[in-house]
N, C-alpha and C positions, 0 to 999 in steps of 0.2 A: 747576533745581538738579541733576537727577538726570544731565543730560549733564557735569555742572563736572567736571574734573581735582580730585583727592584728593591733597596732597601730603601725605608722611608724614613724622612726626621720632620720630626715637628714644627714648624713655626710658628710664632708668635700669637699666643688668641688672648682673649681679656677674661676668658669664660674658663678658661683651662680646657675647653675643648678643641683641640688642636687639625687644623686640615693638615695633608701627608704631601710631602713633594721630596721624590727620590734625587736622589744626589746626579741621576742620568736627566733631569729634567723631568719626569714623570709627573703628570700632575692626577690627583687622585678624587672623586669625589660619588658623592650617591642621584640618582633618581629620584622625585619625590611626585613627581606628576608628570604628566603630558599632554597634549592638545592639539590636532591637526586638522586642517580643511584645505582640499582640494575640490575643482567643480565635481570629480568622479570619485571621491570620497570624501563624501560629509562626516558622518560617523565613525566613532571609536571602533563599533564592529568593523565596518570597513576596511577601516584601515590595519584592522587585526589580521582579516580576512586575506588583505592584499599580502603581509607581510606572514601566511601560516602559521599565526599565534593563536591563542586561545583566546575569547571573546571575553572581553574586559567589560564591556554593555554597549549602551546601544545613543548613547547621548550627540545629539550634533552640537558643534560650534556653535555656540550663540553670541548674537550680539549683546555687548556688555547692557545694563543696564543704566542707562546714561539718560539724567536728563537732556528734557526734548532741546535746549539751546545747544548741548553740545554735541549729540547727536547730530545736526544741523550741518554741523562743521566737516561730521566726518564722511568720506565716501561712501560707499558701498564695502568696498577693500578694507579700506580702515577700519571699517568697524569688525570684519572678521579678525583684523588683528587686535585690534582692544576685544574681542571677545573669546580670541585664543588665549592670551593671558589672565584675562579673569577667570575661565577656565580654570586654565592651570595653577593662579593662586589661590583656588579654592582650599580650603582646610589650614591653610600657610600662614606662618605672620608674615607680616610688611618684609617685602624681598624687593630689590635692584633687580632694576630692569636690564638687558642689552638686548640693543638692535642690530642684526645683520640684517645688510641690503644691498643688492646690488647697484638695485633701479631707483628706488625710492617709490615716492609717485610722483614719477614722471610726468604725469599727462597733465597733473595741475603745473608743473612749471611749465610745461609747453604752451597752457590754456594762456596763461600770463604774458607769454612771450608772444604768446600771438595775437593779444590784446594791445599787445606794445607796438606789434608791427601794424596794428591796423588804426594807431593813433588813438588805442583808447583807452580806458583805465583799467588797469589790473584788479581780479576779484579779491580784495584785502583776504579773504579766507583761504582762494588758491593762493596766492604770493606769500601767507604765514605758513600754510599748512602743507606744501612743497618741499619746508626745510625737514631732511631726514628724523631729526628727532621730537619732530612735533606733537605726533601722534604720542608718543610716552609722555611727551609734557602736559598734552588735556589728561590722560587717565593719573599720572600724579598725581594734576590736582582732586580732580576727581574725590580720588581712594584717599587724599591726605596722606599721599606716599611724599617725607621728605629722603629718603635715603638715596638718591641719587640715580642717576641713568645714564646710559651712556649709546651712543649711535654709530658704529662703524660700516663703512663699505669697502671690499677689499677685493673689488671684480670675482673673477671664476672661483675665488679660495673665501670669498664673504660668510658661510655658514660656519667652515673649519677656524678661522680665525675667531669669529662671535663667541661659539664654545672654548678657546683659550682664553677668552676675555674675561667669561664668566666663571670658569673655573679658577682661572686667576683671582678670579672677586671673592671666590670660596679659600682658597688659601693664607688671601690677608685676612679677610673675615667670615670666620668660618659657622659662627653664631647667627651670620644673614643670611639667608637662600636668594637666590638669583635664578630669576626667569630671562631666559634667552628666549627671541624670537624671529627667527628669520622667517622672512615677509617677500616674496614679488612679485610685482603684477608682469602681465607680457609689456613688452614696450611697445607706445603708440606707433601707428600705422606708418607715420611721417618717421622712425626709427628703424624701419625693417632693415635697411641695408645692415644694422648693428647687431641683429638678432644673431646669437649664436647656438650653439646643441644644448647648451642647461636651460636655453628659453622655453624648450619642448613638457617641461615640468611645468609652467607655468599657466595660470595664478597657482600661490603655494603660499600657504601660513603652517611654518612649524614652529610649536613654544614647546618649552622643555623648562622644568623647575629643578634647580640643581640645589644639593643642600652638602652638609659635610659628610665624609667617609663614617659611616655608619651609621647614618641618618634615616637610610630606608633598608631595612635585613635585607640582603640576598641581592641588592640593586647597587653596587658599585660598578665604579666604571672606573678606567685609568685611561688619560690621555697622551699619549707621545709625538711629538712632531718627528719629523728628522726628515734631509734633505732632500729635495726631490728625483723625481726619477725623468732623468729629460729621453729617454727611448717607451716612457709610455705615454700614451695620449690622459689625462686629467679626466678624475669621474664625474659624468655626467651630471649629477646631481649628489650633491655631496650630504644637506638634510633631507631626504629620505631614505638613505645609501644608512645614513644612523640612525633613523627611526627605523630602519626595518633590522638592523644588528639591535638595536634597544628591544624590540618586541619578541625577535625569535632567542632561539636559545644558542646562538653563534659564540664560540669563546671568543670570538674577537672580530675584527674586521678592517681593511686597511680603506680610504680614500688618498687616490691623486690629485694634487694639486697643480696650481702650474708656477708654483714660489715654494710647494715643500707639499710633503706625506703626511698625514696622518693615523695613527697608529691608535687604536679603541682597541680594549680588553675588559671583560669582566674578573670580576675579583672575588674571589670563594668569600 
């Protein structure tokens, strides 16, 4: 299957500029930016570095620039990930947001819960800011972003799913770019028995800015799911596994899942 021809058909745009979705499920779309921070790569070099690309510059993650009240609100974490997407919407109109996550932040619901067990009042900012899609909801307002967002968690397959999300967003509208960002911190201490092998990436902020097929020359990608493979073990990390196939010059690259495959290719 992986040699067949992908014939694509149009659907639906307001714009007459059409996203591509093959008749085999293929979904088809461009790169228009990126943004990543780990403790052991901060920068773009870096992370070029790690991935034997060519040096794109030298710019770290920053924290968004957020008045000081909302700043307030957010962690340390959070703000790398409101500052991965600002990043990334740099030069961009107004795009949809998705969240993949596995964990969330955890440690503020736990903070909560264990305010609760000790008879006392929850911090109203942990018990707001614990719900997964919180963190898009301050940068929303923020940016006067109303286009929408959306917050998914889908254990081991959380990053692989986020990007069908968002390429799906690009197919119904293909005139919006959509910034994905999968986000997770390690889980708290009082968690470890739940710790498993994709924890070892972690803390991890990948944003990624997807736009339509032919949005950015020479940066298409096609995405394919298809079922899984239960005699292999699921890759260990699944957003850095695609940032390092988005950075080098890999004609394609597969991730395991442990509910289905993912299938990435570039597109001449």
């Amino acid at each position: 299957m992986e040699g067949a021809t992908n014939k694509y058909y149009d659907i639906g745009s307001t714009t007459g500029r059409a996203s591509a979705v093959s008749a085999r499920g293929v979904l088809r779309f461009s790169i228009l930016n990126w943004s990543a921070w780990s403790p052991a790569r901060e920068t773009r070099a870096a992370w070029c570095s790690w991935a034997g690309a060519a040096n794109e510059g030298d710019g770290a993650t920053k924290s968004a620039d957020l008045p000081m009240l909302l700043r307030r609100r957010l962690s340390p974490f959070g703000q790398r990930l409101v500052g991965a997407i600002s990043a990334c919407a740099t030069g961009l109109p107004p795009a949809r947001y998705v969240l993949s996550t596995r964990h969330g932040e955890l440690a503020r619901a736990l903070a909560t819960l264990d305010a609760i067990e000790a008879d006392g009042l929850p911090s109203p900012t942990d018990f707001s800011m614990s719900i997964h899609h919180a963190l898009l909801g301050i940068l929303s307002i923020h940016a006067g972003n109303r286009l929408g967002h959306t917050a998914l968690s889908a254990g081991w397959d959380s990053f692989a799913n986020g990007l069908l999300e968002a390429a799906a967003c690009i197919a119904e509208r293909p005139e919006e770019p959509v910034i994905l960002v999968h986000a997770d911190d390690k889980l708290p201490q009082d968690y470890e028995a739940f710790r498993e092998a994709d924890d070892a990436a972690l803390p991890l902020v990948v944003a990624i800015a997807l736009g339509r097929p032919g949005g950015a020359p020479t940066n298409d990608v096609t995405l394919e799911p298809e079922s899984a493979m239960a005699e292999r073990p699921p890759t260990a990390c699944m957003a850095t596994d695609f940032l390092k196939f988005l950075l080098s010059d890999a004609p394609r690259a597969r991730a395991i899942g442990r509910r289905a495959q993912w299938i990435w290719r570039r597109v001449a």
